[in-house]
Biopython code that builds the backbone (N, CA, C, O; Angstrom):
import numpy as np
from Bio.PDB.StructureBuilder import StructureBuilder

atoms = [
    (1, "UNK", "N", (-77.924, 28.764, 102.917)),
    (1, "UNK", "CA", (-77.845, 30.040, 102.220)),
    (1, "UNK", "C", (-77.900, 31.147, 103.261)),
    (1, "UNK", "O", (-78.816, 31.266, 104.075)),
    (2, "UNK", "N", (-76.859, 31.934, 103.169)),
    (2, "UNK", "CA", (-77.414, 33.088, 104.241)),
    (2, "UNK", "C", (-77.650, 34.223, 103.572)),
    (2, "UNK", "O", (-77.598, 34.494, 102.373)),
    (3, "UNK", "N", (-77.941, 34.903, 104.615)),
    (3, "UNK", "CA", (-78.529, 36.370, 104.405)),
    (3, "UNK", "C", (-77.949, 36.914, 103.628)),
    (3, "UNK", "O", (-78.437, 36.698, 102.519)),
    (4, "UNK", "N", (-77.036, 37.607, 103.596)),
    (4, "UNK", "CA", (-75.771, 38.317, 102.998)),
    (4, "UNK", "C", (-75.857, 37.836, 101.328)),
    (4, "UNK", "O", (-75.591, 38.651, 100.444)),
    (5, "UNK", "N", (-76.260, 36.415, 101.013)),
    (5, "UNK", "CA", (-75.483, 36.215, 99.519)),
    (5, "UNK", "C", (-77.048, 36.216, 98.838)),
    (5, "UNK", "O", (-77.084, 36.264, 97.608)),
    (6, "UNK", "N", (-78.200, 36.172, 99.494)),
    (6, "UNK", "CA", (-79.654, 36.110, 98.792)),
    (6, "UNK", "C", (-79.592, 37.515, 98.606)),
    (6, "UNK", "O", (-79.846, 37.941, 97.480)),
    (7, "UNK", "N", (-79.153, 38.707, 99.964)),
    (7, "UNK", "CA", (-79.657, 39.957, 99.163)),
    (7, "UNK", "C", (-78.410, 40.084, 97.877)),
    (7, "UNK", "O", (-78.895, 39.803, 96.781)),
    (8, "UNK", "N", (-77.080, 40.411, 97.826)),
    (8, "UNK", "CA", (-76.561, 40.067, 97.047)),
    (8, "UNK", "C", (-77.263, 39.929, 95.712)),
    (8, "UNK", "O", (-77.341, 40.726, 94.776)),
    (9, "UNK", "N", (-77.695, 38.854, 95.850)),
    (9, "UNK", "CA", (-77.950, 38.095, 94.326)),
    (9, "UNK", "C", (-79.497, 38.730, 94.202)),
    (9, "UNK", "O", (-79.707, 38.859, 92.996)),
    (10, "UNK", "N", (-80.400, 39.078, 94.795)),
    (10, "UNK", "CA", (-81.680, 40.158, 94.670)),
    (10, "UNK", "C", (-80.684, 41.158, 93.816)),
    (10, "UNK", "O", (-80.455, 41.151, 92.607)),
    (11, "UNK", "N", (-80.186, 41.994, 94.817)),
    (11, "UNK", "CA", (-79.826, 43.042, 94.421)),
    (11, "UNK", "C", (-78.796, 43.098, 92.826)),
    (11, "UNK", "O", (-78.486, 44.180, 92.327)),
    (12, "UNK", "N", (-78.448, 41.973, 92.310)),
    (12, "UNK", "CA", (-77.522, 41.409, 91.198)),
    (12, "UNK", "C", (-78.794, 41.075, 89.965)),
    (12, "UNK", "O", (-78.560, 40.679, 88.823)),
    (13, "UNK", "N", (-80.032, 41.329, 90.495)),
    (13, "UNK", "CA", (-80.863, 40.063, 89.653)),
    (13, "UNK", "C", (-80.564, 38.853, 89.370)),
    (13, "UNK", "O", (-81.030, 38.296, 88.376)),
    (14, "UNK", "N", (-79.787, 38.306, 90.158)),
    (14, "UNK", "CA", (-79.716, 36.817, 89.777)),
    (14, "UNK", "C", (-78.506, 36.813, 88.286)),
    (14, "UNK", "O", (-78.466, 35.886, 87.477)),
    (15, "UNK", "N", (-77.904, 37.659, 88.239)),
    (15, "UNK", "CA", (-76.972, 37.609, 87.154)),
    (15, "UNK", "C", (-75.291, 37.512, 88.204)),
    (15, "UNK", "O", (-75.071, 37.820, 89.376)),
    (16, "UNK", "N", (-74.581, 37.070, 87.352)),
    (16, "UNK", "CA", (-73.023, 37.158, 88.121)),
    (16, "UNK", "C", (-72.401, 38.179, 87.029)),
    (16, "UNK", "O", (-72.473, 38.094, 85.803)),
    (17, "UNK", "N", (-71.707, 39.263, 87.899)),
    (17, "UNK", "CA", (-71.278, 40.713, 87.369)),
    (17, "UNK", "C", (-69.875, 40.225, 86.247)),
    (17, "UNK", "O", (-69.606, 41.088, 85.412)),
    (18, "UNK", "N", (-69.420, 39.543, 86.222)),
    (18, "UNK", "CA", (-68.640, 38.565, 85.447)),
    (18, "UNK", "C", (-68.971, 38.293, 83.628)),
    (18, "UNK", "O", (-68.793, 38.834, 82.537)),
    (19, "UNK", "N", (-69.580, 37.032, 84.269)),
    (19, "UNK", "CA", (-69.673, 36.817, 83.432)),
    (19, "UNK", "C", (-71.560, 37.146, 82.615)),
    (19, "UNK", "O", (-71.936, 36.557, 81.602)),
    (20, "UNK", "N", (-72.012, 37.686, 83.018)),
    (20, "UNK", "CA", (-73.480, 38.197, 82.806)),
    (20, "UNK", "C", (-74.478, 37.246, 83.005)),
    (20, "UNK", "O", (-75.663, 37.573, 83.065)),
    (21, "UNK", "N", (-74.035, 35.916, 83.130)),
    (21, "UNK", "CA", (-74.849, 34.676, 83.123)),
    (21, "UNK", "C", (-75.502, 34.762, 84.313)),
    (21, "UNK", "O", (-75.007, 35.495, 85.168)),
    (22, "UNK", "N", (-76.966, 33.903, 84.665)),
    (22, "UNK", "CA", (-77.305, 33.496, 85.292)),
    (22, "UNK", "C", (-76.534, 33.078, 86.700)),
    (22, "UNK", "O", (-75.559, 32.364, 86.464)),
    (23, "UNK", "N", (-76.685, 33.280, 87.733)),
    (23, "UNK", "CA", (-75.687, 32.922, 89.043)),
    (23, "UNK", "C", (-76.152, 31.579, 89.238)),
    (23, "UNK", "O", (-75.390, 30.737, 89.712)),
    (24, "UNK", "N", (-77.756, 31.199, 88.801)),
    (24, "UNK", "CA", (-78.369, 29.741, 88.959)),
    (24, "UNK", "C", (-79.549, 29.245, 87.747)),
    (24, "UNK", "O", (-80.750, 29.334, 88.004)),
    (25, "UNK", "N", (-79.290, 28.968, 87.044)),
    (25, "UNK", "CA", (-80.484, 28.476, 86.142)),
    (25, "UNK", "C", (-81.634, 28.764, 86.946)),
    (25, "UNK", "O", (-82.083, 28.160, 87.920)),
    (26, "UNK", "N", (-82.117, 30.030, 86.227)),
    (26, "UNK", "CA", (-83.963, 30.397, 86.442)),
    (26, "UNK", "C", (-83.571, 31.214, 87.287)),
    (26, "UNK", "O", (-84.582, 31.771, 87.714)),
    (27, "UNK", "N", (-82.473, 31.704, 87.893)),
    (27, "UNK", "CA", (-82.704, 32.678, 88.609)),
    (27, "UNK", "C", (-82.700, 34.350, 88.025)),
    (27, "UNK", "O", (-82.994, 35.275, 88.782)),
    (28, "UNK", "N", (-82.325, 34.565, 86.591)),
    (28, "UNK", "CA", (-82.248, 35.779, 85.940)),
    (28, "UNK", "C", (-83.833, 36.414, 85.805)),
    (28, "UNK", "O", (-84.154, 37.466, 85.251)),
    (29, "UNK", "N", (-84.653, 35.490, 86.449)),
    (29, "UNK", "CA", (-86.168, 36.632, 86.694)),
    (29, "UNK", "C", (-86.554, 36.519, 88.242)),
    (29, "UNK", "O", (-86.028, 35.806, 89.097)),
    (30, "UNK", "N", (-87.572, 37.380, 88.360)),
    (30, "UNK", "CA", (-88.150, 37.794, 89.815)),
    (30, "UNK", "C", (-88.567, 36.400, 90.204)),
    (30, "UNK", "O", (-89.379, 35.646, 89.668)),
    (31, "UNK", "N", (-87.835, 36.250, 91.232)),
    (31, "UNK", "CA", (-88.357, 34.453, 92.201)),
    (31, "UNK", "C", (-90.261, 35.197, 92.443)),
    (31, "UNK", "O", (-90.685, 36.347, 92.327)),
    (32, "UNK", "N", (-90.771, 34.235, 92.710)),
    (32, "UNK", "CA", (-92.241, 33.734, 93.728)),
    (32, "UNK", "C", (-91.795, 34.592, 95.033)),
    (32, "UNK", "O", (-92.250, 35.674, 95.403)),
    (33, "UNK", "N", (-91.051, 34.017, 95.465)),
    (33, "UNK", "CA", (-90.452, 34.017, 96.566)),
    (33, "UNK", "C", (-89.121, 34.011, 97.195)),
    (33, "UNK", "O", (-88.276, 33.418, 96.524)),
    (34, "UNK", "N", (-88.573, 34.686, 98.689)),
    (34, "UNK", "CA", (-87.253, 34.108, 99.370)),
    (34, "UNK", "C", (-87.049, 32.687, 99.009)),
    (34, "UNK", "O", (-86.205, 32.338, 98.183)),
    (35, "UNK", "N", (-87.919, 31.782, 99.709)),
    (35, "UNK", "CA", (-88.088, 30.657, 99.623)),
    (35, "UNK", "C", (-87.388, 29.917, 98.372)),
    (35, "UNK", "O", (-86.634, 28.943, 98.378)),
    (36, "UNK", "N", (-88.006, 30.890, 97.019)),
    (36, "UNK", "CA", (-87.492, 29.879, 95.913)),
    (36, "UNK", "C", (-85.922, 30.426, 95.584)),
    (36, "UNK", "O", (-85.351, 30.167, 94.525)),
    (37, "UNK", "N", (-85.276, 31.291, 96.764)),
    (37, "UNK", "CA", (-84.056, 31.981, 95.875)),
    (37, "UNK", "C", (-83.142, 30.757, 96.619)),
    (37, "UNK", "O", (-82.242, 30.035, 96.189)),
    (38, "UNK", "N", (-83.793, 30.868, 97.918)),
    (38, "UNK", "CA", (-82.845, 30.133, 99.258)),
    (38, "UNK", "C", (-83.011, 28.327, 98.518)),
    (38, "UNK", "O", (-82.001, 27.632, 98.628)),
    (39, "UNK", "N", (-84.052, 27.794, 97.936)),
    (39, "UNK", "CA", (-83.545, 26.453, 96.998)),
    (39, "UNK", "C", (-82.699, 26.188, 95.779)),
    (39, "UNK", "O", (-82.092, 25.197, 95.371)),
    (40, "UNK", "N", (-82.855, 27.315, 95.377)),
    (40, "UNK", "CA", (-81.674, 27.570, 94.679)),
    (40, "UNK", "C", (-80.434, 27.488, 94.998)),
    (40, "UNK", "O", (-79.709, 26.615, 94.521)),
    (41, "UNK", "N", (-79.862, 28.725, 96.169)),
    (41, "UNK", "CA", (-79.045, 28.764, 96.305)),
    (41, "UNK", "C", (-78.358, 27.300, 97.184)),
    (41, "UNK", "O", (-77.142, 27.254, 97.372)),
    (42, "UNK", "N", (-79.008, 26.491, 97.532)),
    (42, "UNK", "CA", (-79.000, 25.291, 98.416)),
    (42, "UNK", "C", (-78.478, 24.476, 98.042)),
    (42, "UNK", "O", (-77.933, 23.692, 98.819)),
    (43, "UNK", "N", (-78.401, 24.252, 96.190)),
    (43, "UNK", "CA", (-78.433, 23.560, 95.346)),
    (43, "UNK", "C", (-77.355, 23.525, 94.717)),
    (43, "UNK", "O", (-76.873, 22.625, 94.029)),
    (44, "UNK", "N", (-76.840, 24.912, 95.063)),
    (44, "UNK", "CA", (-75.474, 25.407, 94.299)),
    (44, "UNK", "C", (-74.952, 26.263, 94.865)),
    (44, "UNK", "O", (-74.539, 27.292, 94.330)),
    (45, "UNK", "N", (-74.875, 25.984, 96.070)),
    (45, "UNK", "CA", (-73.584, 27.024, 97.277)),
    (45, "UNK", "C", (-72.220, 27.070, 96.857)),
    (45, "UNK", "O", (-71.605, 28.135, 96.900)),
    (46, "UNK", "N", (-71.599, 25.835, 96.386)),
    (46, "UNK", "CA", (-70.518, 25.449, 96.511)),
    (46, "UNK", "C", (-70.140, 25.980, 94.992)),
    (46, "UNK", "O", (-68.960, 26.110, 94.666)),
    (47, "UNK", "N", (-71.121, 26.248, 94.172)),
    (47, "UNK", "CA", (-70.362, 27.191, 92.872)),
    (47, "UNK", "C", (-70.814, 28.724, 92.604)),
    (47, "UNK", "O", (-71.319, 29.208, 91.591)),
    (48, "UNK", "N", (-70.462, 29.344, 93.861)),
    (48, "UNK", "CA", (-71.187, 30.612, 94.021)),
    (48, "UNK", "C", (-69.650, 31.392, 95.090)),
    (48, "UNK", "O", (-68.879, 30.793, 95.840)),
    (49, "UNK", "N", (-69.682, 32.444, 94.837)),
    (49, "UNK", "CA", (-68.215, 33.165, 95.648)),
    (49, "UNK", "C", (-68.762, 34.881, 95.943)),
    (49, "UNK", "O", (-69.200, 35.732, 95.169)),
    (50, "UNK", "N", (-68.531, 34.892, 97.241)),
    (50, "UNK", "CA", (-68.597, 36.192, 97.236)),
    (50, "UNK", "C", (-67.085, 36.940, 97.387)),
    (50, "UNK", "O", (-66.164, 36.621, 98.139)),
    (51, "UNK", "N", (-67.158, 38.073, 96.385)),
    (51, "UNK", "CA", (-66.370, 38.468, 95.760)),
    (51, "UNK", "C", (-66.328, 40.223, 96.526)),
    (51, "UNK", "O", (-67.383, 40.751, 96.877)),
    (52, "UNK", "N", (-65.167, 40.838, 96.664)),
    (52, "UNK", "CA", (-64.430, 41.813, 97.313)),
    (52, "UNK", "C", (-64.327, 43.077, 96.446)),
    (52, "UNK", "O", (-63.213, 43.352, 96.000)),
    (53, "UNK", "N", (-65.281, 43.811, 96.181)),
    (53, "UNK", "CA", (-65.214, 45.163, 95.049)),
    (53, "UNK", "C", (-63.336, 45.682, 95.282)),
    (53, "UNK", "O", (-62.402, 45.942, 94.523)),
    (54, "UNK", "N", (-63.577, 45.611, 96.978)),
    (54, "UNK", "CA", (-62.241, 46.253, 97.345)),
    (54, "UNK", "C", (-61.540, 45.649, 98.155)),
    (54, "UNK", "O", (-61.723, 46.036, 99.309)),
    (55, "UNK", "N", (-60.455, 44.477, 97.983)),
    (55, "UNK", "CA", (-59.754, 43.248, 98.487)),
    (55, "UNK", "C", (-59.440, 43.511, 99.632)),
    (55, "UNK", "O", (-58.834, 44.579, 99.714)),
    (56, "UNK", "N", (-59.640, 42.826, 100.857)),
    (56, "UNK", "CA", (-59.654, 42.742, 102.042)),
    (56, "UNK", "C", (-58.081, 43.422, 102.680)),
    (56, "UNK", "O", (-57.920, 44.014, 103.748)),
    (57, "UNK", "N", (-56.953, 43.067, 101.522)),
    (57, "UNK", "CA", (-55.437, 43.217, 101.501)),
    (57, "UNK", "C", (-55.060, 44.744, 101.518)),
    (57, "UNK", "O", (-54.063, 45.245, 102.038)),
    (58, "UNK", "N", (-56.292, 45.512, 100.690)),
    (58, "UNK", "CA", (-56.055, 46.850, 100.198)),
    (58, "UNK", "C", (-57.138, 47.485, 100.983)),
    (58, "UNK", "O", (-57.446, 48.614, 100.601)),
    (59, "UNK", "N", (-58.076, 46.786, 102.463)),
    (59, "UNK", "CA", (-58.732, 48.033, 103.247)),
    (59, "UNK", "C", (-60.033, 47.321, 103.325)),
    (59, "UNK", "O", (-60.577, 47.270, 104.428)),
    (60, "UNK", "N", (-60.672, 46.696, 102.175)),
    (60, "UNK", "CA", (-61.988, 46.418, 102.094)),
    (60, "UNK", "C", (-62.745, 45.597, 102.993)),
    (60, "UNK", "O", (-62.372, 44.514, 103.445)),
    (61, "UNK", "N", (-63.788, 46.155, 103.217)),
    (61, "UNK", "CA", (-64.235, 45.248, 104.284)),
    (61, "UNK", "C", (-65.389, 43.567, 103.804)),
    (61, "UNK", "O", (-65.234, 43.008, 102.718)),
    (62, "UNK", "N", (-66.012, 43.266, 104.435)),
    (62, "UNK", "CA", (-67.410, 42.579, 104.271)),
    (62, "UNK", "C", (-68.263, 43.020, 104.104)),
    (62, "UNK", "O", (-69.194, 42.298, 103.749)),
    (63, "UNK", "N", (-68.519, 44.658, 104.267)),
    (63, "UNK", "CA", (-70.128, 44.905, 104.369)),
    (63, "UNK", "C", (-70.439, 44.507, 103.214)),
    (63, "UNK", "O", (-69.540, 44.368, 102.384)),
    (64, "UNK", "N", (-71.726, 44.239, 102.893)),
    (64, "UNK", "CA", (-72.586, 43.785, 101.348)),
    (64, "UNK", "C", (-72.181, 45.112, 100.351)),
    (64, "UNK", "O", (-72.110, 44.802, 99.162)),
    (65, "UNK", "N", (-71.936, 46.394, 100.629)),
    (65, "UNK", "CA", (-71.825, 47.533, 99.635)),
    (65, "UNK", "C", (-70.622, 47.053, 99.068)),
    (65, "UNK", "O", (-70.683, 47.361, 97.878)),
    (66, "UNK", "N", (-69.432, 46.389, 99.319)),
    (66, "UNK", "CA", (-68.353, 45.844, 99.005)),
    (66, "UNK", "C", (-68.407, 44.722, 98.358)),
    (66, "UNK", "O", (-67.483, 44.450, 97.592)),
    (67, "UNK", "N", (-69.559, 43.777, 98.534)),
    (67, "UNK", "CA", (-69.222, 42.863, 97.726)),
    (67, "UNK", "C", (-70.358, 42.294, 96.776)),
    (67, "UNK", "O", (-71.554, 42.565, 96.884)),
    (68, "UNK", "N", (-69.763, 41.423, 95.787)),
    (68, "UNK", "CA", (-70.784, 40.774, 94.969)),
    (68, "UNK", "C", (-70.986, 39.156, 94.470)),
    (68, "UNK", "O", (-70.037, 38.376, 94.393)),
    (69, "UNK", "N", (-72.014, 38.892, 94.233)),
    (69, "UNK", "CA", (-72.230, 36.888, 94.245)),
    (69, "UNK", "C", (-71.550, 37.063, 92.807)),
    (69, "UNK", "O", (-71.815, 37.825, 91.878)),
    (70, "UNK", "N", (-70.587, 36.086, 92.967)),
    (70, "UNK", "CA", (-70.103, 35.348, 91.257)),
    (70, "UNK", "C", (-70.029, 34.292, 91.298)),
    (70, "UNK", "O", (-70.154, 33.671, 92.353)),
    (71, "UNK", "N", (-69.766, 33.657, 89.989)),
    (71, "UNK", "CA", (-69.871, 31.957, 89.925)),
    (71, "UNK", "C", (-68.233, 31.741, 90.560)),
    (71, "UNK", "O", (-67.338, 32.572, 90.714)),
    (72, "UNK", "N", (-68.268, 30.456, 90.810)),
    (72, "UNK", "CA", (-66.380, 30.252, 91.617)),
    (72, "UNK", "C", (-65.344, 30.685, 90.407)),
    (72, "UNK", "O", (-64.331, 31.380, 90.323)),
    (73, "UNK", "N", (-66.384, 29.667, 89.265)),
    (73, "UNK", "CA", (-65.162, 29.732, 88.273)),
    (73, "UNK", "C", (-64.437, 30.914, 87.759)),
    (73, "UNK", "O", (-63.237, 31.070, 87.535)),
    (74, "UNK", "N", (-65.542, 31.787, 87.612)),
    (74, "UNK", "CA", (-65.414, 33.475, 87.166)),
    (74, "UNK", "C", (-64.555, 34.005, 88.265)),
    (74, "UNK", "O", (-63.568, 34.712, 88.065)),
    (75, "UNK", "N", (-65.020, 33.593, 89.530)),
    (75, "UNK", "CA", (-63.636, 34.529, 90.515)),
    (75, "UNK", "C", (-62.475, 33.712, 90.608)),
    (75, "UNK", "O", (-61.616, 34.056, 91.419)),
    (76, "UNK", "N", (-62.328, 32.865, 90.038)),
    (76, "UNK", "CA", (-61.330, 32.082, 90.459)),
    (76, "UNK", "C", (-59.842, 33.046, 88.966)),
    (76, "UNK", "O", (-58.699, 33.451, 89.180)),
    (77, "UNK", "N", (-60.792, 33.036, 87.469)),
    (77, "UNK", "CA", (-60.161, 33.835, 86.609)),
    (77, "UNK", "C", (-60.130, 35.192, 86.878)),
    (77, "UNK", "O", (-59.508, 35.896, 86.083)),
    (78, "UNK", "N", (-60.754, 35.790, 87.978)),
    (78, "UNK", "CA", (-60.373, 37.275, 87.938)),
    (78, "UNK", "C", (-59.452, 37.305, 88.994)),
    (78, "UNK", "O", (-58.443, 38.000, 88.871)),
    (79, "UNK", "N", (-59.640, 36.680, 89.971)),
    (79, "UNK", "CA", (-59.082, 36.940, 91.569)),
    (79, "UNK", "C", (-57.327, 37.172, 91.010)),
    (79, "UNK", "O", (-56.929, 36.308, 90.228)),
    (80, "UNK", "N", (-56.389, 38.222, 91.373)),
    (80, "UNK", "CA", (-54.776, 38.023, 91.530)),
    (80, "UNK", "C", (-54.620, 36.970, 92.523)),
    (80, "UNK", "O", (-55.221, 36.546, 93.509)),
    (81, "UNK", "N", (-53.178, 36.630, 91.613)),
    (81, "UNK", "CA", (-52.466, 35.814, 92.653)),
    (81, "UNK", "C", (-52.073, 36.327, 94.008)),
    (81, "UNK", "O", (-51.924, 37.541, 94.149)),
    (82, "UNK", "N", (-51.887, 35.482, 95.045)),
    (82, "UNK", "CA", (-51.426, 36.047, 96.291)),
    (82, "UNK", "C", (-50.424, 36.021, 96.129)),
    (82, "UNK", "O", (-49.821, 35.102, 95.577)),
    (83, "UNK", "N", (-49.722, 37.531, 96.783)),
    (83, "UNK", "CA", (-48.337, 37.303, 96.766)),
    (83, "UNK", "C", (-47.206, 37.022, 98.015)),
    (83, "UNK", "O", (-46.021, 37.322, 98.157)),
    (84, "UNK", "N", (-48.178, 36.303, 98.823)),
    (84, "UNK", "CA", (-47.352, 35.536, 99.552)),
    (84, "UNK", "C", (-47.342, 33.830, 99.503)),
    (84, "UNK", "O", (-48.169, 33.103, 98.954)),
    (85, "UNK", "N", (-46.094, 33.435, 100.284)),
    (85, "UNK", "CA", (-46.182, 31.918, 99.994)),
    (85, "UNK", "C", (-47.174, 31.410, 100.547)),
    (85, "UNK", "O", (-47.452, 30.311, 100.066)),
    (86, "UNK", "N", (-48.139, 31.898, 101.735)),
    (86, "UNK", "CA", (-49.132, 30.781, 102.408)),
    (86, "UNK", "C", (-50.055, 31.524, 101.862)),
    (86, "UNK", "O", (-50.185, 32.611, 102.424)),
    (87, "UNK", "N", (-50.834, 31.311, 100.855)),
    (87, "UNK", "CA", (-52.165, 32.484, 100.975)),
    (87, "UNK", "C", (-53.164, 32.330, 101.949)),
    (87, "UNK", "O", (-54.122, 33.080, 102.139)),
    (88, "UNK", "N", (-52.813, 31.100, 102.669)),
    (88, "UNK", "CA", (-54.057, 30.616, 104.175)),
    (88, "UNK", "C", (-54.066, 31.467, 105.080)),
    (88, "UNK", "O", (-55.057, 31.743, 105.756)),
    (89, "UNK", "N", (-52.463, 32.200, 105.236)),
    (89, "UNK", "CA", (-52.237, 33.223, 106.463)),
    (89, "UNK", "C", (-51.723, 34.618, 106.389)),
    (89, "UNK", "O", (-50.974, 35.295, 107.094)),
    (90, "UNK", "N", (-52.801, 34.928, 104.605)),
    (90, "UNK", "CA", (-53.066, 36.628, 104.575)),
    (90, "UNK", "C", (-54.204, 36.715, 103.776)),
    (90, "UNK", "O", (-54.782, 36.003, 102.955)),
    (91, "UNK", "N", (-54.348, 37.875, 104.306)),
    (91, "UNK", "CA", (-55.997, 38.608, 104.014)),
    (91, "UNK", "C", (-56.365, 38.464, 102.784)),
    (91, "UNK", "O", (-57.533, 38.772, 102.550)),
    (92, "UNK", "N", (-55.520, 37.966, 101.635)),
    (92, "UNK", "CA", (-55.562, 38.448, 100.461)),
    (92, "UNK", "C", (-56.524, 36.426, 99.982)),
    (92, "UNK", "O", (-56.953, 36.085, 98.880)),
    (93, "UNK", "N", (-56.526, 35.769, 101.015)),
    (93, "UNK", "CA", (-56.926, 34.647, 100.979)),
    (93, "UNK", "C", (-58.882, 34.759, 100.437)),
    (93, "UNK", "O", (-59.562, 33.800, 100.074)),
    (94, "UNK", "N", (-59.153, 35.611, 100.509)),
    (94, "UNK", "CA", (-60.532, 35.595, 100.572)),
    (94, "UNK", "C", (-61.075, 37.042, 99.945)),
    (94, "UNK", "O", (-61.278, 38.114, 100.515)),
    (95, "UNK", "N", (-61.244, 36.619, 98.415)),
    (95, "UNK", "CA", (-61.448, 37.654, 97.593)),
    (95, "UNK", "C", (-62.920, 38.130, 97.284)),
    (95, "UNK", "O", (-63.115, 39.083, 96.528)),
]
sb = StructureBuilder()
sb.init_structure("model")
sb.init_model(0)
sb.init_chain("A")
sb.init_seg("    ")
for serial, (resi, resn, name, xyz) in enumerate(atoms, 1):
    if name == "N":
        sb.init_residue(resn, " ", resi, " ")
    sb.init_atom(name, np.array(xyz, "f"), 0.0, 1.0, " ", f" {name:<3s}", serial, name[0])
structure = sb.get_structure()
C-alpha cells in the first residue's frame, strides 16, 4: 500500500466517489489506526484504481489534489475509451 492511495482513501473516508460504497468492507468508519487502513488495503490492492480528476491526455498531473481511490470496476465503467490503437503507448493509458 503506498502513501499516496491511504491518504487518498483518509481523505475519501473510505468511500469510492463512484459508486458511494465502501472502497473496503469496514473501511467507511475511522480505522484504530494507519496500520489497520494499510491491511486493508493489502488485501485488496488489486481492486482499487487511482483515478485522474483531470486525465493525464488533457494536462493532469499525479499530484493527490488530482486524484481519487475507486473500486477497478467503477473506473473501468467511467474511464473513455482511448482513442488510439495502442492505449500502452499514450498517456490516456492510465486514468
Amino acid at each position: 500500500m503506498d502513501w499516496t492511495s491511504l491518504l487518498l482513501a483518509v481523505r475519501q473516508q473510505g468511500l469510492c466517489p463512484f459508486c458511494k460504497q465502501a472502497l473496503i468492507i469496514g473501511a467507511e468508519y475511522e480505522p484504530d489506526s494507519p496500520r489497520e487502513w494499510i491491511n486493508w488495503f493489502a488485501a485488496s490492492k488489486k481492486m482499487l484504481h487511482k483515478h485522474h480528476f483531470t486525465y493525464r491526455r488533457d494536462g493532469g498531473t499525479d499530484e493527490r489534489n488530482n486524484l481519487r481511490l475507486v473500486h477497478s470496476e467503477c473506473h473501468r465503467q467511467h474511464q473513455p475509451a482511448c482513442p488510439v490503437a495502442n492505449p500502452a503507448d499514450h498517456a490516456c493509458r492510465g486514468g
